[in-house]
N, C-alpha and C positions, 0 to 999 in steps of 0.2 A: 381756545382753539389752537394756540402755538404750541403749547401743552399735550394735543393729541398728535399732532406732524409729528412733533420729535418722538413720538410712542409709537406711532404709526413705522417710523424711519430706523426706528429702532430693531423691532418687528421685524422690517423686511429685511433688515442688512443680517441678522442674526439666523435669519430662515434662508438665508442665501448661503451664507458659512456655511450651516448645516446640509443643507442640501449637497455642496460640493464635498466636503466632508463623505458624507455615505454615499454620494457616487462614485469618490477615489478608490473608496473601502471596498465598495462592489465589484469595480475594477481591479482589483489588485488582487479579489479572491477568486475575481474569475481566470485570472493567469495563472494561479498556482493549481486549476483543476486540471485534472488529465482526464484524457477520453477513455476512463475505466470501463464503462459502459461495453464502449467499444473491446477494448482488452477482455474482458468476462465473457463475451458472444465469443470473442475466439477460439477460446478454450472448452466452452460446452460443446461441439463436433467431437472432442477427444476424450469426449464419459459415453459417447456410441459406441457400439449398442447395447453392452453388459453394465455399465453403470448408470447410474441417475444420480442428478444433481442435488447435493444434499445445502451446503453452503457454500459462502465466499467470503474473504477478506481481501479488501482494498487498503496497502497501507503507503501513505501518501509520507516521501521523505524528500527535505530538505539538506540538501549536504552541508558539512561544515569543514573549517581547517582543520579538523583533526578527526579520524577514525573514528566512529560510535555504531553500537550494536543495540537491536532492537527486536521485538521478535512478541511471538503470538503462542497461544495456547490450544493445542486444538484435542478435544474430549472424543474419543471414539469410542465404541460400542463393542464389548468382549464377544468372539464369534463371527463379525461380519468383515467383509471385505472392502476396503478402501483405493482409491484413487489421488491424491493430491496433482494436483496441477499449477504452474507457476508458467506467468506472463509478464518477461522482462522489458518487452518493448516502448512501455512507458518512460524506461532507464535511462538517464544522457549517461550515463557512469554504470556500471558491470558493480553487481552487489554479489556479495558472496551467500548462498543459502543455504544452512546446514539445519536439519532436522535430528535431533535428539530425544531416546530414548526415556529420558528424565530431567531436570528442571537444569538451564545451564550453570547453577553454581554449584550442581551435584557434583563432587569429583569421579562419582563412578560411571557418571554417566557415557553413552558410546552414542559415536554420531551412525548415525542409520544411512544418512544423503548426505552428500555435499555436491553441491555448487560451487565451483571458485571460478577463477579467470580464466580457466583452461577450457575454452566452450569453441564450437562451430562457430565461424562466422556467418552473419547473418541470420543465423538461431536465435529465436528468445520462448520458444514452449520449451518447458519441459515437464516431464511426470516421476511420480514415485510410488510404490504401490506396497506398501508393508507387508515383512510376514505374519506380523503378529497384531491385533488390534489393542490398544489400552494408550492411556491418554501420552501425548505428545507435544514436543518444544520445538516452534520455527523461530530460528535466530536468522536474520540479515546482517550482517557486516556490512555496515554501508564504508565506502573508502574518503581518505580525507580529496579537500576537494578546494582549488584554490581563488577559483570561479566566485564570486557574489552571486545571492539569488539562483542557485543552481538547482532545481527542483523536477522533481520525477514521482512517478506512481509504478508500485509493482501489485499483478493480485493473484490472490491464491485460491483455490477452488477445490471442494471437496466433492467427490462424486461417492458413491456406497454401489455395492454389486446387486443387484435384484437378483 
């Protein structure tokens, strides 16, 4: 019988660890989310009324002490018309966003957009609308950043012309 107590004691003390464990965990994943959701609804009024929503990317950055760049791939369709759209107000930090023509360790490549620090205050929509459709490179420059845990969401939305 004293043999199952201490199994028993065992058990619960182990099932209490764990428990606090994946509620920190839970906790701590739920501060790093941002209200994309929210960010994305903003930006579809601005594919009215000649575009429709084709995709989105949400990309969730953590800053660090030093400058890092990061960026996305986005495939478009020869012939049709495009929209991209960008919602910075996830941002504690101003990220810089340049869109290229070709892949960024091409050297030939040419930047089509940029984003830098030079923006409206109190702005965080902005759009891009290509003249040419074929596939495409979003690079973010995220800034270095001296902050701990300094974390933000930016998202990008593609709309097409009907």
């Amino acid at each position: 019988m004293n043999y199952k107590n201490k199994q028993m004691k065992k058990i619960i003390f182990y099932s209490t660890i764990l428990l606090v464990l994946l509620t920190s965990t839970a906790l701590k994943l739920e501060e790093v989310q941002c209200v994309a959701a929210d960010l994305k609804n903003e930006l579809k009024p601005l594919l009215k009324p000649e575009y429709k929503y084709d995709s989105s990317q949400i990309t969730r950055i953590v800053y660090k002490k030093d400058a890092f760049q990061t960026g996305i791939e986005v495939p478009l369709f020869m012939g049709e018309k495009y929209r991209f759209l960008f919602n910075t107000a996830g941002l504690p930090k101003d990220v810089e966003i340049t869109i290229y023509d070709k892949k960024p360790g091409n050297k030939t490549k040419n930047a089509l957009f940029t984003l830098s620090k030079v923006k409206e205050a109190g702005r965080h929509l902005y759009s891009f609308e290509p003249e040419k459709s074929k596939k495409m490179y979003i690079v973010y420059t995220i800034p270095a950043a001296e902050e701990e845990d300094l974390k933000g969401c930016l998202v990008f939305l593609l709309g097409y012309k009907l």
